[in-house]
FIDRENFI-556199 format. One record per atom (N, C-alpha, C): residue number from 1; residue in one letter; atom name; x, y, z. Coordinates in pm, whole numbers. Layout:
N
   i aa at     c1     c2     c3
 NUM  A CA      X      Y      Z
...
//
This chain:
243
   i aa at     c1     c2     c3
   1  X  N   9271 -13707 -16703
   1  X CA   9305 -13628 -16583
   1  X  C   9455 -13614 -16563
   2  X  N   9545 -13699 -16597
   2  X CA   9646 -13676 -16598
   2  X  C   9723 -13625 -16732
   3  X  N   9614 -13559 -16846
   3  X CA   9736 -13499 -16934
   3  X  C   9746 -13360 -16909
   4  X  N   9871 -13328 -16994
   4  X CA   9936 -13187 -16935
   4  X  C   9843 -13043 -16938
   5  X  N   9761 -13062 -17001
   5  X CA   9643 -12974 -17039
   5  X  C   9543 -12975 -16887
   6  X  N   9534 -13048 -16846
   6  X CA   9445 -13086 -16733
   6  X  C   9536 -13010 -16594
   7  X  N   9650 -13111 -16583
   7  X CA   9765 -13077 -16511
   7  X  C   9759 -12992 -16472
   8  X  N   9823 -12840 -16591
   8  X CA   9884 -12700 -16612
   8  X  C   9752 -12593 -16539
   9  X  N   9625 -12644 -16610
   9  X CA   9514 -12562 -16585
   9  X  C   9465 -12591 -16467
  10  X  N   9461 -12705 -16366
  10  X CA   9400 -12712 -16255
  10  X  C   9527 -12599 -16175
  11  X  N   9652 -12607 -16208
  11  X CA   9730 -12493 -16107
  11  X  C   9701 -12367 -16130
  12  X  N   9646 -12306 -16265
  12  X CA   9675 -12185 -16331
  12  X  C   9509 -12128 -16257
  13  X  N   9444 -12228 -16292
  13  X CA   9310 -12174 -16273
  13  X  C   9215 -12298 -16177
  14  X  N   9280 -12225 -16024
  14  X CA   9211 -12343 -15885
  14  X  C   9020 -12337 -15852
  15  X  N   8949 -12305 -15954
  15  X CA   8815 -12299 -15938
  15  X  C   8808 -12339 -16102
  16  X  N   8919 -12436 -16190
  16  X CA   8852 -12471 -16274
  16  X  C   8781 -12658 -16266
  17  X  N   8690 -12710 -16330
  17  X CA   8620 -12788 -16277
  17  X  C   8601 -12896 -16403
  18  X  N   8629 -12988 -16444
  18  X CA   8654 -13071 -16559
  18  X  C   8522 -13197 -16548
  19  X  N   8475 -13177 -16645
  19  X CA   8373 -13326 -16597
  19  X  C   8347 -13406 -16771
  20  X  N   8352 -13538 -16721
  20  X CA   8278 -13643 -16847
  20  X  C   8171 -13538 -16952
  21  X  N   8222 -13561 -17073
  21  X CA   8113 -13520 -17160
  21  X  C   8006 -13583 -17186
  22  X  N   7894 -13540 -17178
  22  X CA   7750 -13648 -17212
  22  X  C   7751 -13725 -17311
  23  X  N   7787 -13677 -17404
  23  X CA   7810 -13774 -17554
  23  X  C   7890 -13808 -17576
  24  X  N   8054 -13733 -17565
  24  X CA   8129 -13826 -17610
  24  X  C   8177 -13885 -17535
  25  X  N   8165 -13886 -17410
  25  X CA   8239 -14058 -17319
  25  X  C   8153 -14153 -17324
  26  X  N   8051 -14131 -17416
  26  X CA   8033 -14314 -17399
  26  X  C   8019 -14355 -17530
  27  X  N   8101 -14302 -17609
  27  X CA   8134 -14299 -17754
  27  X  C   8324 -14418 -17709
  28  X  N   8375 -14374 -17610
  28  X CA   8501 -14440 -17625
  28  X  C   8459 -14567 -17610
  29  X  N   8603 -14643 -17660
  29  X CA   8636 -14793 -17622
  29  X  C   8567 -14838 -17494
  30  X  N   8669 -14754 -17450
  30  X CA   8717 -14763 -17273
  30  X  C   8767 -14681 -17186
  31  X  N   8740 -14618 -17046
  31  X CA   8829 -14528 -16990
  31  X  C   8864 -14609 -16876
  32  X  N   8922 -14712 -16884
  32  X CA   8996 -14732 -16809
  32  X  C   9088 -14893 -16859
  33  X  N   9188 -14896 -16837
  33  X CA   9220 -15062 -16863
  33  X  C   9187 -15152 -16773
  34  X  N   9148 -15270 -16792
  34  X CA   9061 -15361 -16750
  34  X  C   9197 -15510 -16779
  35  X  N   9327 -15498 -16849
  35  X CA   9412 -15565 -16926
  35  X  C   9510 -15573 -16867
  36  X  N   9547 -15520 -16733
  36  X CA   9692 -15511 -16673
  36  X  C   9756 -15630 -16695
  37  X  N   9688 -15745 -16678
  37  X CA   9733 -15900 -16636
  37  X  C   9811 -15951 -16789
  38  X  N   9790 -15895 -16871
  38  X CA   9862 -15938 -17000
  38  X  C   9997 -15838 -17008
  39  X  N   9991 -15733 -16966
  39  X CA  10116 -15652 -16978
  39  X  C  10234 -15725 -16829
  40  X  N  10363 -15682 -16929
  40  X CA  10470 -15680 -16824
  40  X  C  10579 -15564 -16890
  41  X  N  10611 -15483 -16761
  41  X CA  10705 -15338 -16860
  41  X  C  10853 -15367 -16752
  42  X  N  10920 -15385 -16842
  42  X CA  11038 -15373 -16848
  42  X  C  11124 -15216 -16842
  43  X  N  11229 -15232 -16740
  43  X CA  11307 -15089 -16724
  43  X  C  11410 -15139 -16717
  44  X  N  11520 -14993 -16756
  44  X CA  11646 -15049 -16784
  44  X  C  11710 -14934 -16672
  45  X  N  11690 -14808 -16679
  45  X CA  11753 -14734 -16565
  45  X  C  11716 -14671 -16459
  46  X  N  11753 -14586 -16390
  46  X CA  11696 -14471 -16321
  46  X  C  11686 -14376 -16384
  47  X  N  11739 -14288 -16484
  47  X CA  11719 -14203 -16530
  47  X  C  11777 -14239 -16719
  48  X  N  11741 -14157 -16794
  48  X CA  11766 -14188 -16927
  48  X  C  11790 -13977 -17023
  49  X  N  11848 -14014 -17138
  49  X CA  11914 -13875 -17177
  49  X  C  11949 -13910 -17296
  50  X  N  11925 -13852 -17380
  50  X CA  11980 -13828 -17539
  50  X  C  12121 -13840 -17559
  51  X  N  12211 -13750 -17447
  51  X CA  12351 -13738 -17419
  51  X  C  12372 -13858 -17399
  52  X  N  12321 -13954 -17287
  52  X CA  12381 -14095 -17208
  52  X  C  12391 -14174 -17321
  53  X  N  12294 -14157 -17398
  53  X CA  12210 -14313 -17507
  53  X  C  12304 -14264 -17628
  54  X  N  12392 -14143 -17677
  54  X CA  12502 -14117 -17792
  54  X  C  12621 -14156 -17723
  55  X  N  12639 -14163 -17570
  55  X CA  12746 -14185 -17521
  55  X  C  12832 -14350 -17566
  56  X  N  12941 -14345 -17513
  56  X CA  13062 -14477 -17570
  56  X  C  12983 -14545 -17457
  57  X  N  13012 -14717 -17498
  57  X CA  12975 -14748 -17386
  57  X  C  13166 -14793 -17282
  58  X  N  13089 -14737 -17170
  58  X CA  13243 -14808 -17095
  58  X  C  13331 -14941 -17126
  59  X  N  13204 -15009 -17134
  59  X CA  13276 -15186 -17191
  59  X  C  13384 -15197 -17284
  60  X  N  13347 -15129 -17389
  60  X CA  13432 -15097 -17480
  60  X  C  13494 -14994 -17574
  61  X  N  13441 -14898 -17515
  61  X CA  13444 -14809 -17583
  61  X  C  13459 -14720 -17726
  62  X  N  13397 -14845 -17848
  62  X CA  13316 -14862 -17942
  62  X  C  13202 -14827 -17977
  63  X  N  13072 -14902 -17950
  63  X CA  12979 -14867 -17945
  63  X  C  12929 -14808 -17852
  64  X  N  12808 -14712 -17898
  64  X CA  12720 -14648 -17796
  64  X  C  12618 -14685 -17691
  65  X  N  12548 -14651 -17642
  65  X CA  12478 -14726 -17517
  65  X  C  12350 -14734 -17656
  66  X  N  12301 -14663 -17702
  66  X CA  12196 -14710 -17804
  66  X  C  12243 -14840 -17903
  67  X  N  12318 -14800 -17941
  67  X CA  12350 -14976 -18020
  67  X  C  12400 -15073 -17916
  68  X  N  12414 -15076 -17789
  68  X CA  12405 -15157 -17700
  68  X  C  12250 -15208 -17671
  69  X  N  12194 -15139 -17656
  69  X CA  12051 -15190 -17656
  69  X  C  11980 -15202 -17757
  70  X  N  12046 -15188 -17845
  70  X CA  11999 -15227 -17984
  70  X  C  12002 -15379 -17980
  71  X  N  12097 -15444 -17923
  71  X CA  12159 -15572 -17957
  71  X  C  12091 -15630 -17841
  72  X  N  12068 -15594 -17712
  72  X CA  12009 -15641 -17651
  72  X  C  11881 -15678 -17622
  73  X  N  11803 -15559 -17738
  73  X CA  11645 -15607 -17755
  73  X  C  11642 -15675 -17854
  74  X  N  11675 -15672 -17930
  74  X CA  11696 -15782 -18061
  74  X  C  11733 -15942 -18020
  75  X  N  11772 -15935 -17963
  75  X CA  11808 -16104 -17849
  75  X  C  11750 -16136 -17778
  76  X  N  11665 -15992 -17675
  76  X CA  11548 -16046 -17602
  76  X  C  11396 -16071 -17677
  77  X  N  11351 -16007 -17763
  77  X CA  11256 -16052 -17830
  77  X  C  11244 -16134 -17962
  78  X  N  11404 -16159 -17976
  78  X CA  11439 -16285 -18080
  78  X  C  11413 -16249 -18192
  79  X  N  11249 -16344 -18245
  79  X CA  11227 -16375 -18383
  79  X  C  11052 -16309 -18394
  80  X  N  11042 -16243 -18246
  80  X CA  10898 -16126 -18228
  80  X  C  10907 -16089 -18260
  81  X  N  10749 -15984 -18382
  81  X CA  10767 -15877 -18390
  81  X  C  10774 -15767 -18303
  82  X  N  10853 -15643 -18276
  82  X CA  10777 -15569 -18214
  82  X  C  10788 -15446 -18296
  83  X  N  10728 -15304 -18184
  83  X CA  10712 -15171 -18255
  83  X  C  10843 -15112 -18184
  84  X  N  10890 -14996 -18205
  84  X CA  10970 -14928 -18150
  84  X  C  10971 -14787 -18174
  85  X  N  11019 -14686 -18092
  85  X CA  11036 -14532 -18102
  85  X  C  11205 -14519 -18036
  86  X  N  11238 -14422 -18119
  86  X CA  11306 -14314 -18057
  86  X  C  11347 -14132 -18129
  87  X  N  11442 -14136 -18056
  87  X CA  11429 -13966 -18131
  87  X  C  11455 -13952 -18247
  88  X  N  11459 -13844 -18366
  88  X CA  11417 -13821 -18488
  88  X  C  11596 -13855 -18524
  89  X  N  11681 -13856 -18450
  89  X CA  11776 -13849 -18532
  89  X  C  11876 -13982 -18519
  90  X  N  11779 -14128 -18476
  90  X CA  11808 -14250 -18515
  90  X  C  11717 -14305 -18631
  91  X  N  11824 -14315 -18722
  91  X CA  11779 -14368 -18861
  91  X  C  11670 -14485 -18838
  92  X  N  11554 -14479 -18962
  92  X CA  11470 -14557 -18917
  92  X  C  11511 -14749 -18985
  93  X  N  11645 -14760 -19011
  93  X CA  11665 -14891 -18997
  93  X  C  11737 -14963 -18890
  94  X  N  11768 -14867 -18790
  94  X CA  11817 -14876 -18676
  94  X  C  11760 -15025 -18623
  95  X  N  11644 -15076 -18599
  95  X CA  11623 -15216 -18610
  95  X  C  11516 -15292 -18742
  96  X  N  11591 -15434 -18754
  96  X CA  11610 -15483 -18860
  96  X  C  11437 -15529 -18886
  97  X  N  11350 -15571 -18911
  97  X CA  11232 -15615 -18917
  97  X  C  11127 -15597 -18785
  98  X  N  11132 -15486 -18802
  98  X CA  11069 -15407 -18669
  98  X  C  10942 -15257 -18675
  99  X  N  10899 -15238 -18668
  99  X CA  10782 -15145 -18719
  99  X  C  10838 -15020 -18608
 100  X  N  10856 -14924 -18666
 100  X CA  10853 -14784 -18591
 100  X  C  10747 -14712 -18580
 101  X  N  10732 -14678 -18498
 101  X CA  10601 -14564 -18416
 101  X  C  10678 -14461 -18453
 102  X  N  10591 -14307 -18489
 102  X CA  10611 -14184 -18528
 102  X  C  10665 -14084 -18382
 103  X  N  10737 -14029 -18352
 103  X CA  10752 -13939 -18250
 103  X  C  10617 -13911 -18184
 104  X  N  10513 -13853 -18258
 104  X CA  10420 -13847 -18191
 104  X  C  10314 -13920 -18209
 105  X  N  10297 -14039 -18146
 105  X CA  10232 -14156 -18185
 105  X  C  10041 -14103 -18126
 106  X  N  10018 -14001 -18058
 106  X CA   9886 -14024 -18003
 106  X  C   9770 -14051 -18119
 107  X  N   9694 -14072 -18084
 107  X CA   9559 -14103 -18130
 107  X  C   9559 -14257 -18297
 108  X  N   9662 -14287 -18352
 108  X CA   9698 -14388 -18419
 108  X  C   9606 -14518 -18390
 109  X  N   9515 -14558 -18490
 109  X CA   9441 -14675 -18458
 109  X  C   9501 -14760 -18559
 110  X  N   9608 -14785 -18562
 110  X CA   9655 -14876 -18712
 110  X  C   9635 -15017 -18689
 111  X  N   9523 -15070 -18794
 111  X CA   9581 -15230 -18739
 111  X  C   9654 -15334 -18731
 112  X  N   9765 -15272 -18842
 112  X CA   9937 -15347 -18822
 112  X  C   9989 -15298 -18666
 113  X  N   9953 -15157 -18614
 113  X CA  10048 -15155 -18509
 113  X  C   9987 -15306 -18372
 114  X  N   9825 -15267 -18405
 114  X CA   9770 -15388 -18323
 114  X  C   9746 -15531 -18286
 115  X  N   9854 -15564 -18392
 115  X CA   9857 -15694 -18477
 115  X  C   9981 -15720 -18338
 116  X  N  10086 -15653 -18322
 116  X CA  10206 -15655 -18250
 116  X  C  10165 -15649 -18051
 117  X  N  10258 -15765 -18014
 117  X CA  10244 -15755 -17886
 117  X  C  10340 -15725 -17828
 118  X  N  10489 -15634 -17879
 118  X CA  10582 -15575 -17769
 118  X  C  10682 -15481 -17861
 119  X  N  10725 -15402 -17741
 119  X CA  10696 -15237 -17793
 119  X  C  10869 -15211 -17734
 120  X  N  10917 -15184 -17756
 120  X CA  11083 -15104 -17697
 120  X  C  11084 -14964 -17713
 121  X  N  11066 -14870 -17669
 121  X CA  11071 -14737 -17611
 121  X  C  11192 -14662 -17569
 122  X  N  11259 -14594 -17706
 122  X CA  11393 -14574 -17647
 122  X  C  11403 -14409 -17660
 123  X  N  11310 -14355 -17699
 123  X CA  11321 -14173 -17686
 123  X  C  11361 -14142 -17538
 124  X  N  11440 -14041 -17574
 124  X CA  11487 -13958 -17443
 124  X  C  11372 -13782 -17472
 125  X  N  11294 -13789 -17423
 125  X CA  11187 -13715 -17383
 125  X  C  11206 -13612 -17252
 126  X  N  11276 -13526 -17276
 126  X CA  11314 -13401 -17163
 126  X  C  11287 -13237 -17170
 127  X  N  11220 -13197 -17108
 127  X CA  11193 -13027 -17117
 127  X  C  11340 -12994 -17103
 128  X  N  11338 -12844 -17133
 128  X CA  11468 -12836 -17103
 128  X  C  11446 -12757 -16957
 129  X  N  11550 -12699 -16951
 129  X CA  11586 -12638 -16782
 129  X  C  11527 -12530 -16749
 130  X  N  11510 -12446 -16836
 130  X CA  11406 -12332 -16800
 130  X  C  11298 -12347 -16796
 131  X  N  11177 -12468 -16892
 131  X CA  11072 -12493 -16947
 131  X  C  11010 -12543 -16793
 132  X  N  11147 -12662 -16682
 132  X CA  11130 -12740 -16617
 132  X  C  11157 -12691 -16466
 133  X  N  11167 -12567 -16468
 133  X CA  11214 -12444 -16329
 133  X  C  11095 -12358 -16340
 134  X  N  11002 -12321 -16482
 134  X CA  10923 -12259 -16458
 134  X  C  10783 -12316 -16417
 135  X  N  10787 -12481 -16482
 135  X CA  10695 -12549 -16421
 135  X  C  10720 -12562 -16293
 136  X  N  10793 -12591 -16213
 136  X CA  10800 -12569 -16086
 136  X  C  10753 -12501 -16026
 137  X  N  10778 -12367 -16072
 137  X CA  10742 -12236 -16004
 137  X  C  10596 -12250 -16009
 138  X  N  10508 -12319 -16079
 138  X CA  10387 -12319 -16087
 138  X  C  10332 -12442 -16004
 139  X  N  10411 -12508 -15912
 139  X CA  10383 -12590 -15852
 139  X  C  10382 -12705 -15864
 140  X  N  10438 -12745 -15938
 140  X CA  10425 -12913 -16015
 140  X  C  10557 -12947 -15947
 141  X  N  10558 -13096 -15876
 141  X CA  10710 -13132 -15830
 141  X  C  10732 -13212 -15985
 142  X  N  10837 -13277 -15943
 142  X CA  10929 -13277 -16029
 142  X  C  10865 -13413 -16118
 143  X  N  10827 -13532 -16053
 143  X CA  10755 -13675 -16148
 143  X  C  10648 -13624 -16183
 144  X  N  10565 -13488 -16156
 144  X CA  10472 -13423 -16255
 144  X  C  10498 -13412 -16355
 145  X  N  10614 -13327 -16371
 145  X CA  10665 -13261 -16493
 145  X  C  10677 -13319 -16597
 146  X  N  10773 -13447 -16534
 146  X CA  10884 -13577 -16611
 146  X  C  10715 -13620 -16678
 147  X  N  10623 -13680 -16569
 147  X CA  10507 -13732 -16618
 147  X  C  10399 -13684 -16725
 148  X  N  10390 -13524 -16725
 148  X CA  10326 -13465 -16826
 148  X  C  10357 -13510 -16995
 149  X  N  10467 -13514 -16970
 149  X CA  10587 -13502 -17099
 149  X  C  10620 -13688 -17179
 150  X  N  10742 -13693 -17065
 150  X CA  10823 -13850 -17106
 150  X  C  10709 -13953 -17077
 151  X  N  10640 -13979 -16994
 151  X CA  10535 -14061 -16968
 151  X  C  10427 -14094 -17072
 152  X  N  10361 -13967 -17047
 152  X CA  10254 -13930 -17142
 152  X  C  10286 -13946 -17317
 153  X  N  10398 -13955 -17314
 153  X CA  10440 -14015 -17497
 153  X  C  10475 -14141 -17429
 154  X  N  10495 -14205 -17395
 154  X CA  10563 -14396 -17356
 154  X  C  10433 -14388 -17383
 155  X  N  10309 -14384 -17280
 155  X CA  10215 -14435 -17314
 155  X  C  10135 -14423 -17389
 156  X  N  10120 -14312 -17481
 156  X CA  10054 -14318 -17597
 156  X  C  10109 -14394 -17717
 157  X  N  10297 -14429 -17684
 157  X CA  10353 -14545 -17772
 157  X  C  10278 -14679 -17745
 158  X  N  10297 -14670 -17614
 158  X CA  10279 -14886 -17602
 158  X  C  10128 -14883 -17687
 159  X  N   9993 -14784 -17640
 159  X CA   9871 -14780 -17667
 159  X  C   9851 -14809 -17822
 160  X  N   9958 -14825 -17887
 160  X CA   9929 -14848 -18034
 160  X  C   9962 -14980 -18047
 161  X  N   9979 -15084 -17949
 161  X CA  10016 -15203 -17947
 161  X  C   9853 -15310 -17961
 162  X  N   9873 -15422 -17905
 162  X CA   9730 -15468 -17901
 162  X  C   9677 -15477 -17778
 163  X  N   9755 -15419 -17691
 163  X CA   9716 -15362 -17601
 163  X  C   9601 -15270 -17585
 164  X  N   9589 -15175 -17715
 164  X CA   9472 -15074 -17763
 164  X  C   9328 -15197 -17774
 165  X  N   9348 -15335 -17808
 165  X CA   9216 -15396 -17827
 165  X  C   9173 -15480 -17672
 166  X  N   9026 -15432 -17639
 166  X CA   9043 -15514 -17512
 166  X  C   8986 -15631 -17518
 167  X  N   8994 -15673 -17638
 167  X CA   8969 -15825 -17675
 167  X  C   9086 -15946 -17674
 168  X  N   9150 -15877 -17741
 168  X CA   9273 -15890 -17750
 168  X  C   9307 -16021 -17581
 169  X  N   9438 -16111 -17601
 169  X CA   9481 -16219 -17459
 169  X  C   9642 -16270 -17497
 170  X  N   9685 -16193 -17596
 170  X CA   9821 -16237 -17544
 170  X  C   9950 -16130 -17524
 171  X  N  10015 -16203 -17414
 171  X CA  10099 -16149 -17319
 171  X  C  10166 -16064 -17388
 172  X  N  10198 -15931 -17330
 172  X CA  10255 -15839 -17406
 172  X  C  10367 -15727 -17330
 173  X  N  10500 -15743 -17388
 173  X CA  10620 -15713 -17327
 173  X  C  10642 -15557 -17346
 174  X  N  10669 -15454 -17250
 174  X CA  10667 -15287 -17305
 174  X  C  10834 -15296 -17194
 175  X  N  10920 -15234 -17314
 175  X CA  11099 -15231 -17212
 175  X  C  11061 -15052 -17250
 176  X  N  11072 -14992 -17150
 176  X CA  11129 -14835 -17119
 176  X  C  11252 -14850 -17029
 177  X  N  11295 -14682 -17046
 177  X CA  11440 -14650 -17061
 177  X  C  11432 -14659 -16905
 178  X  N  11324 -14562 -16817
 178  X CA  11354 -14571 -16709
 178  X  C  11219 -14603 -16586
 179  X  N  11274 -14674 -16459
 179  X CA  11206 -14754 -16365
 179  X  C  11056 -14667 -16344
 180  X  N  11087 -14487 -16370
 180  X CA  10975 -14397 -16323
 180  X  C  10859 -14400 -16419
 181  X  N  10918 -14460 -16474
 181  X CA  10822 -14458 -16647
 181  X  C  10728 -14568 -16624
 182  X  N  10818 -14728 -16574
 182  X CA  10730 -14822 -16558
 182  X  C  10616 -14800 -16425
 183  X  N  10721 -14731 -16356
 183  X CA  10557 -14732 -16257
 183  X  C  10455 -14645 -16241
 184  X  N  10478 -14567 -16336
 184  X CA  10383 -14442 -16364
 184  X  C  10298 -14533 -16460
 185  X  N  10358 -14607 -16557
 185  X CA  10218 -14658 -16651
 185  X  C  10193 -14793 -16585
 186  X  N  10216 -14850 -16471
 186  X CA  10167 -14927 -16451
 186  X  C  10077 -14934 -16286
 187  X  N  10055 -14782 -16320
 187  X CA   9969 -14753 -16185
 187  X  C   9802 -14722 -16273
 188  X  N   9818 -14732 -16436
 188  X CA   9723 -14745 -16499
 188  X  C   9650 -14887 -16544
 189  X  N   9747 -14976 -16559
 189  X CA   9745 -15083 -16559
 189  X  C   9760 -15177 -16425
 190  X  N   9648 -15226 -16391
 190  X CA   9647 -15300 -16260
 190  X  C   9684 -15438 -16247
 191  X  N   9690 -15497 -16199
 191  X CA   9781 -15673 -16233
 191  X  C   9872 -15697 -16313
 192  X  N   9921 -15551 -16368
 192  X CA  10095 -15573 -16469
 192  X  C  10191 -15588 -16348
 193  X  N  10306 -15604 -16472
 193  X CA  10391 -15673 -16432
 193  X  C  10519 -15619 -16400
 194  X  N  10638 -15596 -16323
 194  X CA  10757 -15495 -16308
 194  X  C  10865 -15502 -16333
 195  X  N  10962 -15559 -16415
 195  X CA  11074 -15580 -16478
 195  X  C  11196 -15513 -16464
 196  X  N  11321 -15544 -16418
 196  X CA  11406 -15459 -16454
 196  X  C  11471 -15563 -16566
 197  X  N  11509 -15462 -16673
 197  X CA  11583 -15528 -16844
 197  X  C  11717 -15509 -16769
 198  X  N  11765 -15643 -16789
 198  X CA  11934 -15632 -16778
 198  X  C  12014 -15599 -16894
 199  X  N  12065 -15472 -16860
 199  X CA  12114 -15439 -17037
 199  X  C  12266 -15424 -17006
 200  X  N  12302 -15492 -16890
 200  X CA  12433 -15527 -16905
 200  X  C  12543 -15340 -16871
 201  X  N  12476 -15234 -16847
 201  X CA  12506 -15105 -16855
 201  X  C  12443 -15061 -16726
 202  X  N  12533 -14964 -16659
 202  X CA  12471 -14901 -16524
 202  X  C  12409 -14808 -16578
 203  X  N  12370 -14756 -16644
 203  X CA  12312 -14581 -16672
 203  X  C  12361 -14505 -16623
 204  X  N  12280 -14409 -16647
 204  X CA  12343 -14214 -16634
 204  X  C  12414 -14244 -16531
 205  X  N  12515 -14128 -16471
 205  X CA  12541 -14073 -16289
 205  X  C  12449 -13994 -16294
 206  X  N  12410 -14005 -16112
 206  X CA  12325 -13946 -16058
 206  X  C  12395 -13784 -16120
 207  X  N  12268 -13695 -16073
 207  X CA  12278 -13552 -16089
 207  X  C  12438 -13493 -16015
 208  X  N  12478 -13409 -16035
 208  X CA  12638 -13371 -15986
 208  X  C  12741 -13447 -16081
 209  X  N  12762 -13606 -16133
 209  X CA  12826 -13637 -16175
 209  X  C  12839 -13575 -16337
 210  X  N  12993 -13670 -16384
 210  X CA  12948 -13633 -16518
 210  X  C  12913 -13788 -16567
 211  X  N  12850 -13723 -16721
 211  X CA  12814 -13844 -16823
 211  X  C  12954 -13902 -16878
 212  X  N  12960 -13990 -16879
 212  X CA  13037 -14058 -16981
 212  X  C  13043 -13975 -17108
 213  X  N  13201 -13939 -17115
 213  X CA  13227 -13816 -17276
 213  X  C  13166 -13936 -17389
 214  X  N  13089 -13864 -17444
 214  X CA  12989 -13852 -17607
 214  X  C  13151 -13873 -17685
 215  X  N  13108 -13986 -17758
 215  X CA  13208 -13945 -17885
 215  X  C  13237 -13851 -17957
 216  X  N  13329 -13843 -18009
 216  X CA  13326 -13698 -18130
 216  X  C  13293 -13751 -18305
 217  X  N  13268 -13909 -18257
 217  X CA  13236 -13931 -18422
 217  X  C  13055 -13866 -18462
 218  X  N  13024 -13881 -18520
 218  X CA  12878 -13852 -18566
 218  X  C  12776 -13950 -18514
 219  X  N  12672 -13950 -18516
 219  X CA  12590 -13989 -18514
 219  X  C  12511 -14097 -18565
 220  X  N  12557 -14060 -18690
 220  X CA  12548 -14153 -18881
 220  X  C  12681 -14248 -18884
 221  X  N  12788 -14168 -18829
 221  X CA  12928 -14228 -18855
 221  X  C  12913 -14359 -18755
 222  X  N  12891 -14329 -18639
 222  X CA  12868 -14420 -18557
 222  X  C  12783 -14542 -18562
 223  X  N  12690 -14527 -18626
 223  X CA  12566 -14655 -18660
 223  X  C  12642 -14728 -18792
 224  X  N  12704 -14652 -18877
 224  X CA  12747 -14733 -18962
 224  X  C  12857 -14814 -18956
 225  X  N  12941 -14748 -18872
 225  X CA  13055 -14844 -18786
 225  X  C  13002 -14971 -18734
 226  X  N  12915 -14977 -18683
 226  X CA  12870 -15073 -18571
 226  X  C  12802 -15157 -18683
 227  X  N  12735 -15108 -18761
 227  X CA  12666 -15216 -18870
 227  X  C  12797 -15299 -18961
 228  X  N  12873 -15196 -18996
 228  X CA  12985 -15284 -19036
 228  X  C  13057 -15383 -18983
 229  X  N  13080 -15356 -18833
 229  X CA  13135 -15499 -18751
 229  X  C  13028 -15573 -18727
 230  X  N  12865 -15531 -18709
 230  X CA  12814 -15621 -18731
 230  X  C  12879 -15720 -18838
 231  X  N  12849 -15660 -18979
 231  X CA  12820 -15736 -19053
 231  X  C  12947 -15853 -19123
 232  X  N  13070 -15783 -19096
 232  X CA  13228 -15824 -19035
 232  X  C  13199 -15959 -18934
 233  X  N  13128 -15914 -18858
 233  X CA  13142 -16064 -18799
 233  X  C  13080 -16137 -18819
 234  X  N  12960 -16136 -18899
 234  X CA  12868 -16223 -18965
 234  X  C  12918 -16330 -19100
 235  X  N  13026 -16251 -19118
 235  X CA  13103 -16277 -19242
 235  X  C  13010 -16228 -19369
 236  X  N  12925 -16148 -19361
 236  X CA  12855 -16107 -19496
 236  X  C  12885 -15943 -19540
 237  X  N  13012 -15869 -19519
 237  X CA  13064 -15775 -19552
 237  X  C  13041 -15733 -19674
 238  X  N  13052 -15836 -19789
 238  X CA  13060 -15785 -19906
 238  X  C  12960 -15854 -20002
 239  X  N  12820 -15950 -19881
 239  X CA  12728 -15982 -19957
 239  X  C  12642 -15870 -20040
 240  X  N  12554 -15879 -20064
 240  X CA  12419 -15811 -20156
 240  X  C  12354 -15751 -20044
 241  X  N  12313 -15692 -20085
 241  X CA  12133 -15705 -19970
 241  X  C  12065 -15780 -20001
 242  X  N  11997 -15845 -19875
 242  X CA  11872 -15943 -19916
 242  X  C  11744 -15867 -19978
 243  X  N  11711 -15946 -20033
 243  X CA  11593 -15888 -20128
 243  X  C  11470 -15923 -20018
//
């Protein structure tokens, strides 16, 4: 009931009428979670952006706010596995012994992803401005919209966790980018849990302000910088790769 298909068509067409299929709903798992009490979701901002997450970070103006939280989930979930997403144009070694989810993770029953109990969620997921003025015009406020879209992929990410088994009993950590995200999926999940991730970074400015100026290095240029002082301060600059 809440995907965008459902959404779009109850405005477009107000005498349309949606009901349980005879056969195949009782073919699913489950339609509903019954598991809240094992989840806890973690947020890091009010709002989140492709632009913010390439941006310098203020601290130092070195690294980016994505390899800032690179370093910061890597410390908070230690020596865990977890899964992770983000957009197509962070390299997929971006974290070090970590399983990546596909951009479009829906329907995925993998049982390595289910094996894993915590998930970091770092896509910036945005219509653009016309896509998000014309939904309007069709009546959708605005955490509709955000919700059709950025939501509706978070949670088809975490859902590939073992979270997907409702057998499944241990505690399981989901960090998204922003606070609207956690409480949108955790109005699905009942007895979860509400987190704000201290990532050490204020996020975006509100709307009117500006972003923090984007570097002018690359993208590529930038991750490899940062892996190099990683690895500069590790003192293993001019080791091998581990096998």
């Amino acid at each position: 009931t809440h995907s965008e298909l459902v959404v779009l068509w109850e405005k477009l067409f107000p005498d349309i009428e949606f009901k349980p299929h005879p056969s195949l709903s009782g073919l699913l798992r489950y339609d509903r979670h019954e598991n809240g009490d094992r989840l806890t979701l973690h947020y890091c901002f009010e709002r989140w952006s492709k632009i913010y997450s390439q941006s310098a970070t203020p601290e130092t103006g070195e690294d980016t706010v994505l390899e800032r939280l690179n370093a910061q989930l890597a410390k908070f979930f230690d020596t865990s596995p977890f899964l992770w997403q983000a957009n197509k144009d962070v390299e997929d070694d971006f974290f070090e012994d970590a399983k990546r989810l596909p951009h479009v993770p829906h329907g995925l029953d993998d049982p390595d992803y289910m094996k894993v109990h915590n998930v970091a969620l770092l896509s910036a997921v945005n219509r653009e401005t016309p896509a998000f003025k014309f939904l309007g015009l069709l009546g959708l406020d605005d955490s509709t919209i955000t919700a059709t879209l950025a939501y509706q992929n978070e949670y088809q990410a975490m859902m590939r966790c073992s979270l997907r088994d409702p057998a499944a009993t241990h505690p399981v950590n989901v960090v998204v980018m922003t606070q609207g995200s956690a409480e949108w999926i955790a109005e699905r999940f009942p007895d979860c849990t509400i987190k704000a991730f201290d990532s050490g970074l204020s996020g975006p400015r509100r709307r009117g302000g500006r972003h923090i100026e984007t570097p002018k290095k690359t993208r590529a240029e930038i991750q490899k910088a940062y892996r190099d002082r990683q690895k500069l301060a590790a003192g293993t600059q001019d080791s091998p790769p581990a096998v």
